[in-house]
C-alpha positions in Angstrom: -63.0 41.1 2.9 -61.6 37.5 1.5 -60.9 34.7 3.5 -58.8 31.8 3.0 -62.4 30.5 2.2 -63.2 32.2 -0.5 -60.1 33.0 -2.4 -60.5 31.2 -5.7 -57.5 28.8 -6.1 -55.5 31.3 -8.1 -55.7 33.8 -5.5 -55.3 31.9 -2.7 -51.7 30.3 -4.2 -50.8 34.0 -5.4 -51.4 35.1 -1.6 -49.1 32.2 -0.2 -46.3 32.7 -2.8 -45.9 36.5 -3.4 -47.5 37.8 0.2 -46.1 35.1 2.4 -43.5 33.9 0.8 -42.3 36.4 -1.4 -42.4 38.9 0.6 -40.0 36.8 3.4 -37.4 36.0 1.6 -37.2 39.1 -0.1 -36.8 40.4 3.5 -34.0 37.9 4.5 -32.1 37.5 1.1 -29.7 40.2 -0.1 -28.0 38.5 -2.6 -30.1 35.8 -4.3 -26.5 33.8 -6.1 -25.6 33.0 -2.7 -27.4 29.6 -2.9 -26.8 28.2 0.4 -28.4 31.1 2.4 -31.5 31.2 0.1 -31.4 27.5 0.9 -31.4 27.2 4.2 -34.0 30.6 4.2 -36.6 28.7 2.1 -36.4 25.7 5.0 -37.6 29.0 7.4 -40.7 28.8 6.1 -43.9 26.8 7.1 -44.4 23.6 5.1 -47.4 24.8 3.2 -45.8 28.2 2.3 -42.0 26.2 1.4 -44.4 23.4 -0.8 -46.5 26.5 -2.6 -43.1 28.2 -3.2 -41.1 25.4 -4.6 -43.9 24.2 -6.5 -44.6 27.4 -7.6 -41.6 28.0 -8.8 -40.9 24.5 -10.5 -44.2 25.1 -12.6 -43.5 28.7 -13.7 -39.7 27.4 -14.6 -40.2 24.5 -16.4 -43.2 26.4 -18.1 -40.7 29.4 -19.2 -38.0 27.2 -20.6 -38.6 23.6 -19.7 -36.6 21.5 -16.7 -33.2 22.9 -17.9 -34.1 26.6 -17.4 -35.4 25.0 -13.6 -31.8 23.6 -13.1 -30.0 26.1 -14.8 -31.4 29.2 -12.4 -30.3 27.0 -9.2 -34.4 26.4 -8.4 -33.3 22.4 -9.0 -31.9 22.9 -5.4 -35.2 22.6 -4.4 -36.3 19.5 -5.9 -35.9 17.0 -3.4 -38.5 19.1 -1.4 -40.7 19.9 -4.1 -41.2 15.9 -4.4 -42.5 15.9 -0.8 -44.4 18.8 -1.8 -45.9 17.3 -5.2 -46.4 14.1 -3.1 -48.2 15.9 0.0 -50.8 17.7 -3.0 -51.5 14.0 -4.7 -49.5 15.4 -8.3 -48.5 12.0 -9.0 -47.7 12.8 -12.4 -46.1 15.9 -12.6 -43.8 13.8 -9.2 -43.0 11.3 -11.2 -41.2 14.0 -13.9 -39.4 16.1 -11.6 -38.3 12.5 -10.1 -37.3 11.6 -13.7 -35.4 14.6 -14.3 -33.8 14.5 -10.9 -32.3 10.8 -11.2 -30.9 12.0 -14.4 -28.6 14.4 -12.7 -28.2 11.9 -10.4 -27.0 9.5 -12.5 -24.0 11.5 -14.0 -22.9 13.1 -11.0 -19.8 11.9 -9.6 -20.1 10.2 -6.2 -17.8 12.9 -4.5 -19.8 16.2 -6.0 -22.7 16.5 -3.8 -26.2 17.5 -5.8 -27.1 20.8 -3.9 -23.1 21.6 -6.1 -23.4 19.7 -8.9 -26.7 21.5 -9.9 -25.4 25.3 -8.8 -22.3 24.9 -10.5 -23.5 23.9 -13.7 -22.1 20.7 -13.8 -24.6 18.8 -16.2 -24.4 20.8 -19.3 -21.6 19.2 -21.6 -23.9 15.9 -21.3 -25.9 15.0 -24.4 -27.9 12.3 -22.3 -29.5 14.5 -19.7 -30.0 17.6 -22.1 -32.4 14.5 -24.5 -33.9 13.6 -21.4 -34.8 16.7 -19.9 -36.2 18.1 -23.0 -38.4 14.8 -23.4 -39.5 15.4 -19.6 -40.2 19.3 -21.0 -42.4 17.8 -23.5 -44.4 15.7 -21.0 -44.9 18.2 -18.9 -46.5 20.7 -21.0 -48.9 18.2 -21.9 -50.1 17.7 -18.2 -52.8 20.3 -17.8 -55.4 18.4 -18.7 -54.5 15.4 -16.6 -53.4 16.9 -13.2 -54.2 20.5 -12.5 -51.7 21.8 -10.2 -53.8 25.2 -8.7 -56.7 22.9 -8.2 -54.2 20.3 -6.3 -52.4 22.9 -4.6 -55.3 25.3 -3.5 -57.4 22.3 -2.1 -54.3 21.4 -0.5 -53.6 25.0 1.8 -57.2 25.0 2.3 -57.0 21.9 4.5 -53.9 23.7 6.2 -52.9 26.7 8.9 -51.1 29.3 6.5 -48.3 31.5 8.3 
């Protein structure tokens, strides 16, 4: 039998995100557009499994279909805590481009449209500036494998931690 020991990296992430994670919220979420229930589920869970997930699910986003795809499917709702997350593994860089892609949105927001609505509602896509932006951030990205390995990061990261 495995252990958290001797999981490769790969394996040990899958078992974090689809077993523990996966499987939770898929347990507690009926209808996946309400965004402020899967919200507030996703804060349920531990902080290793809530950084795997959001992490996990900004890489295989912005991998699909770049930062906009991220945003578009309501995972942006997540940033802010994938930042602590990317932080807490030592991914400086691929921080520092979800940052960027964040104070875009940021930026253009009106000061009475909070950003958990102005990302679920769409409210970014008639602007010219963040769609350049973003899709220079998409381009950066992509090119990060070779500097900062997220699986390596993120695996040496839940070794050091109690998964539940």
């Amino acid at each position: 039998m495995k252990t958290q020991e001797t999981l490769t990296n790969e394996e040990l992430i899958d078992y974090v995100y689809c077993d523990i994670a996966g499987k939770f919220l898929n347990k507690r979420i009926n209808d996946w557009s309400q965004t402020k229930n899967w919200y507030n589920t996703v804060f349920e869970l531990s902080e290793p499994v809530r950084f795997t997930y959001c992490i996990g699910v900004l890489n295989m986003q912005v991998m699909n279909g770049g930062f906009e795809q991220y945003y578009d499917n309501d995972y942006g709702i997540f940033a802010e805590e994938t930042l602590k997350g990317l932080k807490k593994i030592g991914a400086e860089l691929t921080y520092e481009l979800l940052k960027s892609s964040l104070d875009i949105l940021k930026k253009h927001k009106n000061s009475q449209t909070d950003l958990f609505e102005f990302i679920t509602e769409s409210k970014y896509w008639n602007n010219k500036e963040i769609e350049q932006v973003l899709d220079r951030l998409d381009d950066q990205y992509y090119n990060l494998e070779d500097k900062e390995n997220l699986t390596i990061l993120l695996g040496n990261y839940l070794r050091k931690c109690e998964i539940k």
